[in-house]
C-alpha positions as CSV (number, residue, x, y, z in Angstrom):
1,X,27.2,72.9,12.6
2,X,29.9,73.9,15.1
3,X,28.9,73.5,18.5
4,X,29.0,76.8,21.1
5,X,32.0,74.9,22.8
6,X,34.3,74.1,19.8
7,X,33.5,77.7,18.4
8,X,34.4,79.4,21.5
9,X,37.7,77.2,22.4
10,X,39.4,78.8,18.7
11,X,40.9,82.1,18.0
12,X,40.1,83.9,15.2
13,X,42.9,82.1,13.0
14,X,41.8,78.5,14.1
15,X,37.9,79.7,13.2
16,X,39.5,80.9,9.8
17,X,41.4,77.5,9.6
18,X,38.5,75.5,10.0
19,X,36.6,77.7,6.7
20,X,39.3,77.1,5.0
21,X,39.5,73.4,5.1
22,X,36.0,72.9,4.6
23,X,35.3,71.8,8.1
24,X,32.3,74.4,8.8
25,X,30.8,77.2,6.2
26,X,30.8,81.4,6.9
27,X,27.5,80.9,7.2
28,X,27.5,78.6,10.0
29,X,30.1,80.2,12.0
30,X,28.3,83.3,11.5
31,X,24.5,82.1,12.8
32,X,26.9,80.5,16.0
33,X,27.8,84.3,17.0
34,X,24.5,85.5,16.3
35,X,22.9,82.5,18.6
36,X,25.5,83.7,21.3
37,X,25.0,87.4,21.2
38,X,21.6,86.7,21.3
39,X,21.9,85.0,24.4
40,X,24.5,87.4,26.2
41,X,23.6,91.2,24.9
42,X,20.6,91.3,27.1
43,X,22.6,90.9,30.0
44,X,25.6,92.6,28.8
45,X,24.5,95.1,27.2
46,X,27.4,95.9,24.5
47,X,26.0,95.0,20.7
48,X,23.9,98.4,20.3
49,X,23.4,98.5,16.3
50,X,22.7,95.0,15.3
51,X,23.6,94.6,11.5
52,X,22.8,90.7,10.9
53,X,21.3,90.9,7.6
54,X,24.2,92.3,6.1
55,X,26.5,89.9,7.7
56,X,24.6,87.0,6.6
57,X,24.7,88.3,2.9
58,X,28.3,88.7,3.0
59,X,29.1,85.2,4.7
60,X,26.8,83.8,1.8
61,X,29.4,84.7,-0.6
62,X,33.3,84.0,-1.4
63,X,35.9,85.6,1.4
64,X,38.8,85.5,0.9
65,X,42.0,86.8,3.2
66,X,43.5,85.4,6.9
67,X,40.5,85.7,8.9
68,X,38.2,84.9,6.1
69,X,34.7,84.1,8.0
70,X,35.4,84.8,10.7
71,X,32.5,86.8,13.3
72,X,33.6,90.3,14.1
73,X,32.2,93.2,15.3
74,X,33.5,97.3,15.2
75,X,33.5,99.5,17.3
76,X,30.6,102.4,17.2
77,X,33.3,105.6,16.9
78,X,34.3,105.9,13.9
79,X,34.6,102.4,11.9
80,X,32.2,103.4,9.8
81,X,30.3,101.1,8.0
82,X,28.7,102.0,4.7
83,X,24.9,102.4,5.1
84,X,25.0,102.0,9.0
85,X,24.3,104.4,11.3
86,X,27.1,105.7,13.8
87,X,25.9,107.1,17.1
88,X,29.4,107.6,18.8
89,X,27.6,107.0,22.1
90,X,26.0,110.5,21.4
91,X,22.3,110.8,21.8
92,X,21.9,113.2,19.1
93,X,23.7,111.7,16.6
94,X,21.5,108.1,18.1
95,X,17.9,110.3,16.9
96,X,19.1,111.3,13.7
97,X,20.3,107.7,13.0
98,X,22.0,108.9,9.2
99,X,23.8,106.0,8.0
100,X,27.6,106.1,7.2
101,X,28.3,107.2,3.4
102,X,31.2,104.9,2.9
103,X,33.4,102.7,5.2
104,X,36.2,103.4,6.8
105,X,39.5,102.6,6.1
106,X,40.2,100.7,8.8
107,X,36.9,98.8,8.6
108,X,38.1,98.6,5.1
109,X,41.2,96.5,5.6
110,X,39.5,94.4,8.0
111,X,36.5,93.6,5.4
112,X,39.5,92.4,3.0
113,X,41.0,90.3,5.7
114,X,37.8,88.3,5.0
115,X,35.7,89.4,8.4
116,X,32.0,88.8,8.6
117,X,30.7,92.3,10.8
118,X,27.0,92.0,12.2
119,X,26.9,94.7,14.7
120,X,28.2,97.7,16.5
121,X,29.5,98.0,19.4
122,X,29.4,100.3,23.0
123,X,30.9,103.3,23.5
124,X,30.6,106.5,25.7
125,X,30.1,109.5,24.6
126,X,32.4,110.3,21.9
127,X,34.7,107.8,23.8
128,X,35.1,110.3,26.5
129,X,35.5,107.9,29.6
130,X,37.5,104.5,30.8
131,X,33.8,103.6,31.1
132,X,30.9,102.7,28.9
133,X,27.8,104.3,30.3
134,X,26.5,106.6,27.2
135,X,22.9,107.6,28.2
136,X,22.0,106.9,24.5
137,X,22.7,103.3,24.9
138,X,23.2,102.6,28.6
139,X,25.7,100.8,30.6
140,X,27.4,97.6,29.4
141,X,28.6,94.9,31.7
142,X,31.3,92.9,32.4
143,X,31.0,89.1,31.8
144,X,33.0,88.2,34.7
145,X,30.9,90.6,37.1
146,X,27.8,91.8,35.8
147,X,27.8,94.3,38.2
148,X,31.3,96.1,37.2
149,X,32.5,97.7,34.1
150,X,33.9,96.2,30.9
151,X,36.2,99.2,30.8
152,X,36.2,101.6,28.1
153,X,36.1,103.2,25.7
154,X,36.1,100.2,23.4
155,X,33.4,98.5,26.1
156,X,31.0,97.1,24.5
157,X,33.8,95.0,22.2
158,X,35.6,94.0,25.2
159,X,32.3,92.4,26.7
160,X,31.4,90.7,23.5
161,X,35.4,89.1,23.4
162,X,35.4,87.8,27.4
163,X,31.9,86.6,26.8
164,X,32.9,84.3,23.9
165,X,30.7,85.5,21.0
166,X,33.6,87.0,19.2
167,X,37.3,85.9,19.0
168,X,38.5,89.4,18.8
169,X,36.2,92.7,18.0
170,X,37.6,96.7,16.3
171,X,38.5,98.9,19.2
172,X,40.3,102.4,19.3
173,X,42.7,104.5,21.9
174,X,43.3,107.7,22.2
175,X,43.8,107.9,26.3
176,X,44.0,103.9,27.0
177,X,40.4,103.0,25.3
178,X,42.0,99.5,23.9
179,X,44.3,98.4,27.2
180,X,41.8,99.5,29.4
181,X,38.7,97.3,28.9
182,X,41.1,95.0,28.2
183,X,42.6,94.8,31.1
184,X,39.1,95.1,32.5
185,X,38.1,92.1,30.7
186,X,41.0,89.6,31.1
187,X,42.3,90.3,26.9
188,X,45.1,90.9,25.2
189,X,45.1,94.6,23.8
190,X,47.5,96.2,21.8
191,X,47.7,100.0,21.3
192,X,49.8,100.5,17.8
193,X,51.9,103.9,17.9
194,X,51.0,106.5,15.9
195,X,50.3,106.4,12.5
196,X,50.7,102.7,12.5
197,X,47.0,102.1,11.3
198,X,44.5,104.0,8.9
199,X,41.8,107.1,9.5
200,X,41.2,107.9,6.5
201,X,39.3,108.9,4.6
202,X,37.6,111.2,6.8
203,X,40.9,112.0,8.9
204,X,45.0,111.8,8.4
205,X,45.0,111.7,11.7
206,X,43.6,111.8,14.8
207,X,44.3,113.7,18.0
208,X,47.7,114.6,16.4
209,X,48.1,110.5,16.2
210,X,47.6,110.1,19.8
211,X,44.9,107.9,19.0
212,X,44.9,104.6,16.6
213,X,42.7,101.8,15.8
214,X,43.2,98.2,16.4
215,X,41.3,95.2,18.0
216,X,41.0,93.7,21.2
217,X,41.4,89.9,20.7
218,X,41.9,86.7,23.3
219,X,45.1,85.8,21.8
220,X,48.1,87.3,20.7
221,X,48.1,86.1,17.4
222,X,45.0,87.3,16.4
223,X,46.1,90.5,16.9
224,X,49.3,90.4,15.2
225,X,48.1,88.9,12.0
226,X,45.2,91.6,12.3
227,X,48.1,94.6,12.6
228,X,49.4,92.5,9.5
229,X,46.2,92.9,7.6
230,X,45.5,96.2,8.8
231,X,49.3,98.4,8.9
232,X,49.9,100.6,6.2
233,X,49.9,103.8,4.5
234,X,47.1,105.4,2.9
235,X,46.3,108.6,1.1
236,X,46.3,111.7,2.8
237,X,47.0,110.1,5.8
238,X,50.0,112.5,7.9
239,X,52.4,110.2,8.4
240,X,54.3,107.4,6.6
241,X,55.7,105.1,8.7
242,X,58.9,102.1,8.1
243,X,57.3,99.2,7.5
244,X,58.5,96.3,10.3
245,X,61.2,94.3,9.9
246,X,58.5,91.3,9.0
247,X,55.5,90.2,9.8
248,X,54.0,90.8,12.8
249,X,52.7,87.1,12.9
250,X,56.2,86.0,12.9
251,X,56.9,87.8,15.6
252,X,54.7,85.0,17.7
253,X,56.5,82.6,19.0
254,X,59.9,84.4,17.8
255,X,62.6,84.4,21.4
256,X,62.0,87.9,22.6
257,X,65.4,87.7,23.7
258,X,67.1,89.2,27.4
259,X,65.1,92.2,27.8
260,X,65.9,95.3,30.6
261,X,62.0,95.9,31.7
262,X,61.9,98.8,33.8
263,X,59.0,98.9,36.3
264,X,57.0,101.2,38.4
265,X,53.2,100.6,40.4
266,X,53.4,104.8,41.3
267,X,50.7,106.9,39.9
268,X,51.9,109.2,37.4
269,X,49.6,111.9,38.8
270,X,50.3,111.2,42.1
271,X,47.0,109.2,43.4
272,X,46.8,105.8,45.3
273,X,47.4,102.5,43.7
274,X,45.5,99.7,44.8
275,X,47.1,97.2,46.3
276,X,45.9,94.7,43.7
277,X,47.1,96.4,41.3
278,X,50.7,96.6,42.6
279,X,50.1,93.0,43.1
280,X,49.5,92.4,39.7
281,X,52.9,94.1,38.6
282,X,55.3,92.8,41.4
283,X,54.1,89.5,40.3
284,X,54.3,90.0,36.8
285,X,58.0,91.1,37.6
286,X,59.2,87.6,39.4
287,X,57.3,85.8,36.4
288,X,59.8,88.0,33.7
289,X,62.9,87.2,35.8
290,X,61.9,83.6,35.5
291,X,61.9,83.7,31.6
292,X,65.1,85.6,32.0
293,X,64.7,89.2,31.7
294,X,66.4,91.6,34.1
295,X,63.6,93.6,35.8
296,X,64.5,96.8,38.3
297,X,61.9,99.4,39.8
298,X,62.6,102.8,37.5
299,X,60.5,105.5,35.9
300,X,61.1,108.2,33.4
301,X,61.8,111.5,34.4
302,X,58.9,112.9,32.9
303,X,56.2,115.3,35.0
304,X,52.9,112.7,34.8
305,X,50.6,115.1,36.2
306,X,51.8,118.2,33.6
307,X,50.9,114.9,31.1
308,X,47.7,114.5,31.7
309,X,46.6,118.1,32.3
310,X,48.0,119.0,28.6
311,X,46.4,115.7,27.3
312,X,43.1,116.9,28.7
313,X,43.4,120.1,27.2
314,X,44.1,118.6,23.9
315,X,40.7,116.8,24.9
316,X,38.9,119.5,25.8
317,X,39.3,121.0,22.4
318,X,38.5,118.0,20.3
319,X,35.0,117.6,22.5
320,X,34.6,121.2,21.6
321,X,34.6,121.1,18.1
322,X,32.9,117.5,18.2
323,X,30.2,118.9,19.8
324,X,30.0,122.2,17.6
325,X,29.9,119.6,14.7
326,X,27.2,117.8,15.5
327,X,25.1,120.4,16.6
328,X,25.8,121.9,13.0
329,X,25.0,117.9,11.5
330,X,22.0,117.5,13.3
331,X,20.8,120.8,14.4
332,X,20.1,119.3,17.9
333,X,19.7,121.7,20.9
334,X,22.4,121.2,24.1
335,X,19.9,118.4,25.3
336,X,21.5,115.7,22.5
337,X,24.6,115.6,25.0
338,X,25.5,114.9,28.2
339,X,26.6,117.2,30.8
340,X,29.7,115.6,31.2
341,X,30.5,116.1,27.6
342,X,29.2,120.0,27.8
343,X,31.4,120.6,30.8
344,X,34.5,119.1,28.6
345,X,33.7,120.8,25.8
346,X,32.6,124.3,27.8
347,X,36.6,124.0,29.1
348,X,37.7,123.4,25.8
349,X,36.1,126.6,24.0
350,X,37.6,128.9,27.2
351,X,41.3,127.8,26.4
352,X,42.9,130.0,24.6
353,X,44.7,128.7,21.4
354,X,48.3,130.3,22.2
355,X,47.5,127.9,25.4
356,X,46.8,124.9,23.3
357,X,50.0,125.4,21.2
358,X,52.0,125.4,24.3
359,X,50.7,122.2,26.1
360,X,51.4,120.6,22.7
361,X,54.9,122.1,22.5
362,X,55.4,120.4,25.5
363,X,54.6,116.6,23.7
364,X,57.9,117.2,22.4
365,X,59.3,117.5,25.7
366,X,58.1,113.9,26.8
367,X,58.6,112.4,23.9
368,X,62.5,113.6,24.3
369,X,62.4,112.1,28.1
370,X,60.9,108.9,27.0
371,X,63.6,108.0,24.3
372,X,66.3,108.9,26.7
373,X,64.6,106.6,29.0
374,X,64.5,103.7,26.6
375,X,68.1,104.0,25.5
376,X,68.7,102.7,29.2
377,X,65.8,99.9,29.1
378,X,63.8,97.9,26.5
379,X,60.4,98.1,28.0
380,X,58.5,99.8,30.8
381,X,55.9,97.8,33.0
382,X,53.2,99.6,34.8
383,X,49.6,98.4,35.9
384,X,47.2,98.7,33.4
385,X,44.6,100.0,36.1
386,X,45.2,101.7,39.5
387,X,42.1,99.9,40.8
388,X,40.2,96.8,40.1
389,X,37.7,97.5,37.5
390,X,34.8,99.6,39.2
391,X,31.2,98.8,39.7
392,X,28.6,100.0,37.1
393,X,28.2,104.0,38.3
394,X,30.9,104.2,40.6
395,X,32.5,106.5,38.7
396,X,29.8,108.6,37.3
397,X,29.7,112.5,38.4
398,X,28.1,113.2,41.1
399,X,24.8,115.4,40.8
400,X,26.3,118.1,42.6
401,X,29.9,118.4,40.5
402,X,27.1,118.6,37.5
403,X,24.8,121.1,39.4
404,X,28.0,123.3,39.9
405,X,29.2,122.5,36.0
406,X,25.7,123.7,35.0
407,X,26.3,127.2,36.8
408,X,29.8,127.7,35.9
409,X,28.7,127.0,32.0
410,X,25.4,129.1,32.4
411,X,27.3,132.4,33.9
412,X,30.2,132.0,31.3
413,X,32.9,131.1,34.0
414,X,34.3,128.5,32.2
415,X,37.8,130.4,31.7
416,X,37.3,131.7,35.3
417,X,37.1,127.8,36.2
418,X,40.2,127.2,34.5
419,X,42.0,129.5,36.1
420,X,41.5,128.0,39.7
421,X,43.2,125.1,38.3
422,X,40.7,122.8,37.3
423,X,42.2,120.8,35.1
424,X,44.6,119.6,37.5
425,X,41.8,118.4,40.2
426,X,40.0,116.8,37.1
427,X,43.1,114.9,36.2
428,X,43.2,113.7,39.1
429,X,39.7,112.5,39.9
430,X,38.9,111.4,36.6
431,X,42.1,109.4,35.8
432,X,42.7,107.9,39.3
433,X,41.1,104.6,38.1
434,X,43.1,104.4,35.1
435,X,46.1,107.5,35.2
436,X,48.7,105.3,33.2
437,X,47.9,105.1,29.6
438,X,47.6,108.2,28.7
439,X,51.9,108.6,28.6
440,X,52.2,106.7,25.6
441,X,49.1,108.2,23.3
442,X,50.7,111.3,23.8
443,X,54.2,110.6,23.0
444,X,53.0,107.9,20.3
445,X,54.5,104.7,21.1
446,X,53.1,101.6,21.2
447,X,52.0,99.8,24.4
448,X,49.9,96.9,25.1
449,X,47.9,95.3,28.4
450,X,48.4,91.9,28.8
451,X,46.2,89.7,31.4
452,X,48.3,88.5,33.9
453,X,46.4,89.1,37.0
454,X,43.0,88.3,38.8
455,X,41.7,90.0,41.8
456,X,41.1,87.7,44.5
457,X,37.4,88.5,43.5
458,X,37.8,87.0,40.3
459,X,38.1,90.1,38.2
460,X,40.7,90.7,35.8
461,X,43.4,93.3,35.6
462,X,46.1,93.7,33.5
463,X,50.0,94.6,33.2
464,X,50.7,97.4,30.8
465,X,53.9,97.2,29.0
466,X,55.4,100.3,26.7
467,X,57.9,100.1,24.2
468,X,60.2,102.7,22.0
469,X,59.1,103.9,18.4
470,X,58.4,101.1,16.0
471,X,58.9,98.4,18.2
472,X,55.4,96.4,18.2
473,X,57.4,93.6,17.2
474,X,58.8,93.4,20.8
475,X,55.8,93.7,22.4
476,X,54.8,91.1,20.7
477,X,57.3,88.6,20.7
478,X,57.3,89.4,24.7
479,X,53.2,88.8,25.4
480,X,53.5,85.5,23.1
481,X,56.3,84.3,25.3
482,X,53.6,85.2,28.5
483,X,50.6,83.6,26.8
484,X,52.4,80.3,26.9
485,X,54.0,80.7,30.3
486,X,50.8,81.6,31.5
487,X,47.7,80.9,29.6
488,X,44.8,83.0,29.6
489,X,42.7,81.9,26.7
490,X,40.5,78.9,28.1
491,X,39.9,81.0,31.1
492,X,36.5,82.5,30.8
493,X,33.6,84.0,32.7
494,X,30.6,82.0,33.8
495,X,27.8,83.2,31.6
């Protein structure tokens, strides 16, 4: 039997390395993650659908593919898993607990890259928050500080990666929900751009391919050879992208080259930046001029504010019809959601579609401003967060925003509300704590937070790097080249 120690010291591939030469079984790999989530998810909080008896059936039998045996764990929105239940962080959908007809795709590809899955993961509400605080579930912690957040939307896999129990676990991002927690969480994340990775069957896309599925993972291998197994087209899905040049994997370790790296520690929407956080970046910038790169302060002209308002709007609507679908699934009452999610979705069913249309007419717009940007510079680096990761209900509405919410949806003011611009005071309270990722879900390129920085608190925080159309490769090849100039790995929370 592997010991805690040596299981916890490899990456995914080394765990799959050791299977494959007969070193230590599925099996055994499997009851080591088990043993360790036992030990952690009381205090952590982040495994919240358990599914051991089907892992240890599968690890009982042949695997075969690059991560063959290796623990994993997806993330509980969307990932289904056939004959599990999927909650979404929704407390409706948690009491009619109807399992999932089929897999996924994307849980799909990862099955046939050999992973062993035994349990769900965290999420808020319809992954509605950088935070993972569903009331169906409750709050998940952060190994490093039990008292702060993990980050989310992908929360509870973050936790369950810092903490050691799995080398890397399925996360998703539609408004940062991969970088995020994992900048929250001292991880490497990697948003793909869009259509880069599957949502099918149930969806060709999702949020007009704003939002894509991936992993969140210690090192930056595992998560290229996971983009490796996972990239791809699929039926039905709405787009069809190039395949890369070759495979991701050999982009680690490959010389990124002299790369122009714009950089910027200025909230897009115009809200304060915490001095950490600019830390974190100005740091991050003498590091890349020490590996060679030539790094100058720039931004792209693009209106960040006008960003997040339309990508709010475009969130609105989606909460809208989630909720109208799952009131129609389960035939719950307005009491199976949370006010927060009534509120989002009471603001979605007041805009008006021509208003809709517009605000996603005007994708096109930054999409046009980024590439102009990015013929001038090869990456841009931003803080990952604009503060360091917040304490467990710090950023939770306060009673009397919801005590307001509730009369504004009970007198049908919703559209009234709109009109006294709400959306633009919501941007900017809600996405002050994390108001850079949402640029590159709505234009659809890929981006990635790598963990460069620690508070002086010992939390983590990361540096967020963008990149043109197509160019995961370069992100890659760049956070490879920082994982060995600064290693990040071996450091781990006291748990």
């Amino acid at each position: 039997m592997i010991s805690v120690e040596d299981y916890r010291r490899h990456d995914g591939l080394g765990l799959a390395e050791l299977v494959r030469n007969g070193e230590v079984s599925a099996a055994e790999l499997l009851e080591v993650a088990i043993g360790q989530a036992e030990r952690l998810n009381p205090h952590l909080n982040a495994i919240i659908i358990p599914m051991y008896e089907l892992a240890r059936a599968r690890a009982a039998g042949p695997l075969e593919g690059p991560f063959a045996g290796v623990p994993f764990l997806v993330k509980d929105l969307f990932q289904e898993y056939e004959g599990v239940m999927t909650a979404y962080g929704c407390k409706a959908l948690k009491r009619a607990a109807v399992p999932a007809a089929g897999h996924a795709e994307i849980t799909r590809r990862w099955l046939r890259a050999g992973t062993v899955i035994f349990g769900r993961t965290n999420s808020p509400e319809f992954g509605a928050k950088g935070i993972t605080e569903p009331e169906a579930w409750g709050a998940t912690r952060n190994p490093w500080n039990l008292g702060h957040t993990p980050g989310g939307s992908s929360g509870g896999s973050a936790a369950m990666v810092a903490a050691g129990v799995v080398p890397m676990a399925g996360a998703n991002d539609g408004g940062g929900s991969i970088r995020i927690p994992a900048a929250c969480c001292g991880l490497f994340g990697l948003k793909p751009g869009r259509g880069r990775t599957p949502w099918g069957p149930r969806y060709g896309e999702m949020m007009h391919g704003a939002a894509m599925n991936h992993v969140i993972s210690r090192s930056v291998r595992d998560s290229a050879a996971m983009l490796d197994a996972s990239h791809g087209h699929e039926p039905g899905a709405f787009y069809r992208l190039e395949p890369p040049v070759r495979p991701y994997l050999e982009e680690v370790g490959r010389e990124p080259g002299k790369l122009r790296i714009a950089y910027t520690t200025q909230s897009p929407i115009g809200t304060p930046v915490h001095p950490e956080a600019v830390a974190a970046v100005e740091n991050s910038a003498r590091l890349l001029e020490s590996l060679g790169h030539y790094v100058e302060p720039a931004e792209p002209p693009i209106d960040g504010l006008q960003v997040a308002e339309d990508w709010l709007m475009m969130w609105f609507a989606h909460t809208a019809a989630t909720v109208r679908e799952v009131r129609q699934q389960t035939g719950c009452g307005l009491d199976g959601f949370e006010a927060d999610t009534l509120a989002m979705a009471a603001f979605g069913e007041a805009s008006r579609a021509s208003e809709y249309i517009v605000a996603f007419q005007r994708w096109n717009d930054y999409m046009r401003q980024l590439d102009g940007f990015f013929e001038h510079y090869d990456l841009l680096m931003t803080p990952t967060l604009a503060h360091p990761p917040a304490r467990i209900g710090e950023v939770a509405t306060p009673a009397w925003q919801h005590v307001l919410l509730k009369i504004v949806m009970s007198l049908r003011l919703s559209r009234v509300a709109l009109a006294t611009g709400v959306v633009e005071r919501m941007a900017k309270e809600n996405l002050k704590w994390v108001p850079f990722t949402q640029l590159e879900n709505v234009t659809g390129v890929p981006a990635m937070s790598v963990p460069l920085h620690w508070t002086a608190d010992g939390l983590p925080m990361g540096v967020h790097f963008a990149a043109p159309h197509g160019e995961e490769g370069r992100l890659l090849r760049l956070a490879a080249q920082l994982e060995q100039a600064r290693p990040w790995a071996q450091r781990r929370p006291e748990l």
